[in-house]
VODREN-746580 format. One record per residue (C-alpha): residue in three letters; x, y, z; residue number from 1. Coordinates in steps of 0.02 Angstrom, whole numbers. Each point is the difference from the previous one (the first is absolute). Last residue first. Layout:
+------+--------+--------+--------+-----+
! rest !     px !     py !     pz !  nr !
+------+--------+--------+--------+-----+
!  ALA !      X !      Y !      Z ! NUM !
...
+------+--------+--------+--------+-----+
***
This chain:
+------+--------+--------+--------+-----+
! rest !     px !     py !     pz !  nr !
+------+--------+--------+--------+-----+
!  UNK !    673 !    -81 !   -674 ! 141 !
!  UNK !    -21 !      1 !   -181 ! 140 !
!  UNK !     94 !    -53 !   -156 ! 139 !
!  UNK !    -96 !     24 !   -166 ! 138 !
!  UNK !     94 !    -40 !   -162 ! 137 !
!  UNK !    -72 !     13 !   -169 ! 136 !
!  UNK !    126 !    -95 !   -138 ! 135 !
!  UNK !      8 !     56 !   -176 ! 134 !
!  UNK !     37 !    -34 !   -173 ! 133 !
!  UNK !     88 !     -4 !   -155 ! 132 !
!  UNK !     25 !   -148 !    -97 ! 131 !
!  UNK !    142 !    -47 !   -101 ! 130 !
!  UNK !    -27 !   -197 !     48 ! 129 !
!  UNK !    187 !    -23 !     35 ! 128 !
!  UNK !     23 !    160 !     73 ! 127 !
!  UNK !   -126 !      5 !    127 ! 126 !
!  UNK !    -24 !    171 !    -13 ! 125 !
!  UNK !    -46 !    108 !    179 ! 124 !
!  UNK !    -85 !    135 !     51 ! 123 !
!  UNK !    -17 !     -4 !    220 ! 122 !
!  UNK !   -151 !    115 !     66 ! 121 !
!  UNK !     13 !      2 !    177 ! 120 !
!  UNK !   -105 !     36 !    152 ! 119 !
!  UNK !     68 !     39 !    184 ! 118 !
!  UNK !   -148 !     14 !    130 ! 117 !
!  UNK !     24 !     24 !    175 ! 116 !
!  UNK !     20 !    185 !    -28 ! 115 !
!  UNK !   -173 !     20 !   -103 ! 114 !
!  UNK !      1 !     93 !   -121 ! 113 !
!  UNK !     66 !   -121 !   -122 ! 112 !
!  UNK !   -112 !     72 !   -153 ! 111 !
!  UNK !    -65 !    181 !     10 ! 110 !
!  UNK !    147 !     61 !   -101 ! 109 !
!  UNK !     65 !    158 !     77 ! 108 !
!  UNK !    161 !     32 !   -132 ! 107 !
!  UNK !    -17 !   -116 !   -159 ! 106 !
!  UNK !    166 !    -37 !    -80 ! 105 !
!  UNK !    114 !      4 !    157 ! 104 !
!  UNK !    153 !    -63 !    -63 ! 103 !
!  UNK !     19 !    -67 !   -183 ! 102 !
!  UNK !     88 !   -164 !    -25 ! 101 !
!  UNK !    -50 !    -87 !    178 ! 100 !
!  UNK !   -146 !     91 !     11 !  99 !
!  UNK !   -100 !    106 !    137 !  98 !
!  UNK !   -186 !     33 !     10 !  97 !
!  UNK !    -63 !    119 !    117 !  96 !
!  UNK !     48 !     62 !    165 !  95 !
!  UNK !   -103 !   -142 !    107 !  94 !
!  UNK !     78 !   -133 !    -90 !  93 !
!  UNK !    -11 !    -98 !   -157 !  92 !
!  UNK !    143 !    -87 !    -76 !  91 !
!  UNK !     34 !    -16 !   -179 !  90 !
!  UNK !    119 !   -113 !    -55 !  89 !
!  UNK !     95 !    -20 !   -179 !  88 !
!  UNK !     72 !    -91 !   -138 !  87 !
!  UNK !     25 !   -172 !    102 !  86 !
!  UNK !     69 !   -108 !   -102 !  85 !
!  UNK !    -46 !   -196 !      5 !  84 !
!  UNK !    121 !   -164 !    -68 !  83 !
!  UNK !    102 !     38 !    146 !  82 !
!  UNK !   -129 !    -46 !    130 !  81 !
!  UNK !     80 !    -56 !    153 !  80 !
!  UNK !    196 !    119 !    -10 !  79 !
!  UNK !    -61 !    136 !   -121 !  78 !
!  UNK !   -162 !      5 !     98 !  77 !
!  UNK !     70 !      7 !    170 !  76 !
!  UNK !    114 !    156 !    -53 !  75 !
!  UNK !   -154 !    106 !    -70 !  74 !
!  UNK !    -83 !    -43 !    145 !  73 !
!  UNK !    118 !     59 !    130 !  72 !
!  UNK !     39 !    142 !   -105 !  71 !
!  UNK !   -185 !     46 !    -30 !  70 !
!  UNK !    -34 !    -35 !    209 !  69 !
!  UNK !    164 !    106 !      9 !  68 !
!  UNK !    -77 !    185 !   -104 !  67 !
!  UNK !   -165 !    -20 !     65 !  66 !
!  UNK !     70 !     35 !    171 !  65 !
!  UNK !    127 !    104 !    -41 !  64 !
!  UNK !   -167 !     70 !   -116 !  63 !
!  UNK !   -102 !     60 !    179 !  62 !
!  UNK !   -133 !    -96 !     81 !  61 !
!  UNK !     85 !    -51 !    148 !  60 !
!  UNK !     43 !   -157 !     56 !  59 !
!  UNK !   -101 !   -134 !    102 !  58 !
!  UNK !    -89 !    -90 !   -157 !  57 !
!  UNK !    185 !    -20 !    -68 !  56 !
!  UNK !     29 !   -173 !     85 !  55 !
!  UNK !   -196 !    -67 !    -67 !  54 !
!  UNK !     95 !     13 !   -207 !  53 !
!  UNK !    131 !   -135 !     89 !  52 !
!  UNK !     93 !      7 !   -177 !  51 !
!  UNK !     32 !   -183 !     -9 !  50 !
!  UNK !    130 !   -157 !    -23 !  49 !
!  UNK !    166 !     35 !    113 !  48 !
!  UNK !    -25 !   -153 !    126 !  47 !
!  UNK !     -9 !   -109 !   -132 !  46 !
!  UNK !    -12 !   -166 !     79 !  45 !
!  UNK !   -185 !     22 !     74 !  44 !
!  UNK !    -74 !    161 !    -55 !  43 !
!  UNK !    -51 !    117 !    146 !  42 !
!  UNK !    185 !     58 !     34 !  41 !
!  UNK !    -40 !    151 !   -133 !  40 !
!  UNK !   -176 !     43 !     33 !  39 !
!  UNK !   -118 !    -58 !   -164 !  38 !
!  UNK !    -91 !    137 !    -63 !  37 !
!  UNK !     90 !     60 !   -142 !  36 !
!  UNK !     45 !   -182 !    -54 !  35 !
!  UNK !   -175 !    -85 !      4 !  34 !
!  UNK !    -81 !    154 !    -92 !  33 !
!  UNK !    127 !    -31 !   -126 !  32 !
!  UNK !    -40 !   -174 !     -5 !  31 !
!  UNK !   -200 !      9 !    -15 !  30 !
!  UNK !     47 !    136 !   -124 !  29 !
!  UNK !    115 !    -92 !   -105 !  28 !
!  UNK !   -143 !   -153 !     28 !  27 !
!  UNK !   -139 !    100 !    -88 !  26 !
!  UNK !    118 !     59 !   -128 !  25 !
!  UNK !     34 !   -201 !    -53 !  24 !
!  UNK !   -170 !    -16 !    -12 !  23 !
!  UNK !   -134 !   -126 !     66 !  22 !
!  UNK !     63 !     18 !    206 !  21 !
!  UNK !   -131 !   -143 !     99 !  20 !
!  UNK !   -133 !     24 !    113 !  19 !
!  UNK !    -10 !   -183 !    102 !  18 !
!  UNK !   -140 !   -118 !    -50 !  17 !
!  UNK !     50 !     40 !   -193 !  16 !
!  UNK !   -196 !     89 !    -57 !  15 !
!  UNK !    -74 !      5 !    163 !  14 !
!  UNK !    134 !     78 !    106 !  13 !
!  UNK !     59 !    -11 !    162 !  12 !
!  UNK !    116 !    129 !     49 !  11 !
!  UNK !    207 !      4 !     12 !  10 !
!  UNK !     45 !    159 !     37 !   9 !
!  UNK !     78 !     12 !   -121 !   8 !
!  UNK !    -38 !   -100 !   -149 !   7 !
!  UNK !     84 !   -145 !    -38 !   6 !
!  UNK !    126 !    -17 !   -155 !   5 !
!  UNK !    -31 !    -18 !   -193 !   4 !
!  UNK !   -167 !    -47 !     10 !   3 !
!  UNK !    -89 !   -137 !   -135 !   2 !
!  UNK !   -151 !     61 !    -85 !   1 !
+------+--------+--------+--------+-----+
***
């Protein structure tokens, strides 16, 4: 079967030579991903492009926190990707579980313990498709 784009990062594979995006979901993710971690600066020509997900690895874990890294996304999108809508982000930190929508929804979650450690949870529709789905994001020191 023919890819739609390469996969990153790019690996050999036995099947296409190079591992290759089938779906039009798998390469929404593979872009989203792109865009949250992607510094702003470290595209060339579009010095605005990215979220710069490694920038926030230095704050706190507290929902200000939370709070701009969902702002900074939720602005990116709209502007890169406005064919996707993020519905909500869950971020995992050493005081429990904290979402965009809801606040703290599960107070001393084991997951993201560790303060070096800043996992997200991004649900998103990709509006043309009507699909619902989600994006697991680890960013570690």
């Amino acid at each position: 079967m023919a890819g739609l784009s390469p996969k990153l990062p790019i690996q050999r594979d036995s099947a296409d030579g190079y591992g290759l995006t089938k779906t039009y979901t798998q390469m929404v993710l593979q872009s989203l991903k792109s865009l949250l971690l992607t510094v702003p600066g470290e595209r060339m020509m579009d010095p605005l492009f990215g979220v710069g997900m490694n920038r926030f690895l230095f704050e706190s874990h507290a929902p200000a926190t939370y709070s701009n890294i969902h702002a900074k996304t939720i602005t990116q999108v709209e502007k890169y990707m406005p064919f996707v809508m993020v519905d909500d982000m869950l971020f995992y930190g050493p005081d429990g579980v904290w979402s965009a929508s809801e606040g703290f929804v599960d107070v001393g979650a084991e997951l993201g313990a560790s303060l070096n450690l800043l996992q997200i949870k991004v649900f998103l529709t990709i509006v043309p498709l009507g699909k619902q789905t989600t994006l697991d994001l680890e960013v570690q020191v």
